[in-house]
C-alpha positions as CSV (number, residue, x, y, z in Angstrom):
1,X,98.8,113.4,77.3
2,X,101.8,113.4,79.4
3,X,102.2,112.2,83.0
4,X,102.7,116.4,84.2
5,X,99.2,117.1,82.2
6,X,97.7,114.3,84.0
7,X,98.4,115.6,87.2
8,X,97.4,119.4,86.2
9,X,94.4,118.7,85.4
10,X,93.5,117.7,88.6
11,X,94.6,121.0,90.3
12,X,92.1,123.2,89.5
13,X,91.9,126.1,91.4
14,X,89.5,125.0,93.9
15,X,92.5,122.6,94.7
16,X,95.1,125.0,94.8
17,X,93.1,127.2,96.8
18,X,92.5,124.2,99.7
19,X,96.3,123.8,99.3
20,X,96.5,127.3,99.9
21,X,94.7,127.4,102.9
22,X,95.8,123.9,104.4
23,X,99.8,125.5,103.9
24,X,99.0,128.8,104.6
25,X,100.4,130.8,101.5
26,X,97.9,132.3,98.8
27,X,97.2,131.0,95.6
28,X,100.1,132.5,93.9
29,X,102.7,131.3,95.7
30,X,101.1,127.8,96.1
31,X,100.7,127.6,92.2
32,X,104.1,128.7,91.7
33,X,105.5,126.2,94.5
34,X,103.1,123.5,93.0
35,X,105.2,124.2,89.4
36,X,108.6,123.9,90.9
37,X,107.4,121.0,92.8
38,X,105.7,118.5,90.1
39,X,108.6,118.3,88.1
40,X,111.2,117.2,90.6
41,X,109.3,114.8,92.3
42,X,108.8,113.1,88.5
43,X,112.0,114.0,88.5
44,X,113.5,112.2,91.7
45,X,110.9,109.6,91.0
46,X,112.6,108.8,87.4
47,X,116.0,108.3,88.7
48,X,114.5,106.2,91.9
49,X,113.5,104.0,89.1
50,X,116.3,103.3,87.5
51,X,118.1,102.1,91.2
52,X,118.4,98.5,91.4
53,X,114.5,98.2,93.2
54,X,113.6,101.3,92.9
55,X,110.9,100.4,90.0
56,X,109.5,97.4,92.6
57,X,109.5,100.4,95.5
58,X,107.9,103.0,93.2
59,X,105.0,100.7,91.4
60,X,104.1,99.5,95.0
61,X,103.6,103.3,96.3
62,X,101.4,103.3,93.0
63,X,99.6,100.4,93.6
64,X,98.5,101.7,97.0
65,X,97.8,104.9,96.4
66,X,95.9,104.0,93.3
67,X,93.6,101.8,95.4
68,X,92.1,104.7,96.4
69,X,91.4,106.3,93.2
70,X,92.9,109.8,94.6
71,X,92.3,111.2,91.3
72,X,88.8,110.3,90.7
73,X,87.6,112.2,93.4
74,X,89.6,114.7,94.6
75,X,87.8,115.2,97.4
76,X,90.2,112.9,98.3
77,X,92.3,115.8,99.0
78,X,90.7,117.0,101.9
79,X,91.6,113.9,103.4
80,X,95.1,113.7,101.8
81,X,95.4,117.6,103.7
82,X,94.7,115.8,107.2
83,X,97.1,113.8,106.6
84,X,99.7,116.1,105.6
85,X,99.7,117.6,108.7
86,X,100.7,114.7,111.1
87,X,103.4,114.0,108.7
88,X,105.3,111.7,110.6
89,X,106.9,108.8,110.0
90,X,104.0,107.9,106.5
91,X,104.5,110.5,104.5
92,X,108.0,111.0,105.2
93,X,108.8,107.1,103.7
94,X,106.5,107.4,101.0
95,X,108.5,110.2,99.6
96,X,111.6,108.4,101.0
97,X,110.8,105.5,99.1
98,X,109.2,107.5,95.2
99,X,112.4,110.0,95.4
100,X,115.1,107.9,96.9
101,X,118.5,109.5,97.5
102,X,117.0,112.7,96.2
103,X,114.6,113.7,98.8
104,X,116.6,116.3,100.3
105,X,117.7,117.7,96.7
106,X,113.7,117.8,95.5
107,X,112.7,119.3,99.4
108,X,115.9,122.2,98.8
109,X,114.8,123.2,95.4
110,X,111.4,123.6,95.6
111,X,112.3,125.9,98.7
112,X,114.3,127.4,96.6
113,X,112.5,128.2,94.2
114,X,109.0,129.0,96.1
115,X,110.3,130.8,98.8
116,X,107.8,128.3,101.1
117,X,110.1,127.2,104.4
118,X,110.9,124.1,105.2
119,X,108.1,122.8,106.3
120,X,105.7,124.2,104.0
121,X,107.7,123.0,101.4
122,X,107.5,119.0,103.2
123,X,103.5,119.6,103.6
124,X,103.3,120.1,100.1
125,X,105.3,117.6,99.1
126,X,103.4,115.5,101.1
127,X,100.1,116.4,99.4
128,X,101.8,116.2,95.9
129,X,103.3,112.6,95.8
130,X,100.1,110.6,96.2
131,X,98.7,112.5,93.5
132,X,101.4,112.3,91.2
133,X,101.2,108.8,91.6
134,X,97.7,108.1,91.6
135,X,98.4,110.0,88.0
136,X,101.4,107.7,86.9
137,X,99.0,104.5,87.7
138,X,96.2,106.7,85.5
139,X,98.5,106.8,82.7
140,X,100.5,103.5,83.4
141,X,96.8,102.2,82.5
142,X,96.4,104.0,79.4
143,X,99.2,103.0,77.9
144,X,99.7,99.8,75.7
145,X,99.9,96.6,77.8
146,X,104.0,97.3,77.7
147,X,104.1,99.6,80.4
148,X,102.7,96.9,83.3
149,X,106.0,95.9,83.6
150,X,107.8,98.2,86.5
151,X,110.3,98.9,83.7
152,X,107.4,100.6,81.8
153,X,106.8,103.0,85.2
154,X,110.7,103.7,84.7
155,X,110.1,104.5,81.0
156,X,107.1,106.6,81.5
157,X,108.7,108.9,84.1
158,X,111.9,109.6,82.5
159,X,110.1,110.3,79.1
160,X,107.7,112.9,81.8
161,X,111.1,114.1,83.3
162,X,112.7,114.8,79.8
163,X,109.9,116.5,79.2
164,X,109.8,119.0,82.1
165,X,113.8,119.8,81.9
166,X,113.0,120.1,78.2
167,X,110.4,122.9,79.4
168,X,111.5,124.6,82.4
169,X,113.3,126.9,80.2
170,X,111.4,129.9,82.0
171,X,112.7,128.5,85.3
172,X,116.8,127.9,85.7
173,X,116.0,126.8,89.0
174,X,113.6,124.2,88.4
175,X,115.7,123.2,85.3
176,X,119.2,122.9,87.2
177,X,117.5,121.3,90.3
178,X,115.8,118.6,87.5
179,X,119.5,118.6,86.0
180,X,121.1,117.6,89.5
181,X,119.0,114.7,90.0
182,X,118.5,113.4,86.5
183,X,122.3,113.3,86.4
184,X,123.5,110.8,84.0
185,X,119.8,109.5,82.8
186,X,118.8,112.4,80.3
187,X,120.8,112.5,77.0
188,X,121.3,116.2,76.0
């Protein structure tokens, strides 16, 4: 099961509707947002990883989200929705430090391709990351003993970014924006 699967399955939509209400869109648009979304922050997150530290800065962000074992409840997103909203200087470094240089270029293009504003579009973020890591430590513990090593986290999310560019044929935008920060890491 891929990395993208992983975190699917936990947005349901009981999630996606409290995502919904906490941003203020319907379920459409969140879903649609949440599609564009998932992708470049594995995205962003791949290439952080393959930045001198940026496998040390990522597995850390793991390691404390994963503490909390986001995934196994996700009622754990009721809290994770309060704090979204006072988004201040927390969330902002967490996804400073998971998408590196590419914060800005993951924020744009899921704007871009939702149609959520700016600030929508940080709120979400902000309610995605943890769970996309608390997944990457989920599967970073199923695989072989390989991937403890932070160059295993690296490996595991390009293989999940290859993936996603591989399938966001349907969307260009999600595709190009995956293009732009994968840069010179994916091998056509």
């Amino acid at each position: 099961m891929s990395l993208l699967d992983i975190v699917q399955q936990h947005l349901g939509p009981e999630q996606i509707q409290q995502i919904s209400q906490h941003l203020g869109t319907d379920p459409a648009t969140t879903s649609n947002a949440i599609a564009a979304a998932l992708p470049m922050i594995v995205g962003g997150m791949a290439h952080t990883a393959q930045q001198p530290g940026g496998a040390a800065a990522i597995q850390s962000a793991v390691d404390q989200h994963s503490a909390g074992g986001i995934l196994g409840s996700l009622g754990g997103l009721a809290g994770m929705l309060g704090g979204a909203s006072n988004s201040g200087g927390g969330i902002g470094g967490i996804l400073g430090s998971i998408l590196g240089q590419h914060t800005d270029t993951v924020q744009n293009g899921v704007q871009t391709a939702s149609g959520l504003d700016a600030a929508k579009v940080k709120s979400l973020l902000a309610i995605l990351a943890p769970i996309v890591m608390a997944a990457l430590a989920q599967h970073a513990a199923s695989q072989p003993s390989s991937t403890s090593s932070s160059g295993g986290l690296g490996s595991i999310l390009q293989q999940a970014a290859s993936a996603a560019q591989k399938n966001s044929g349907g969307s260009s935008q999600v595709g190009g924006v995956l293009g732009q920060i994968l840069g010179g890491l994916t091998h056509h």
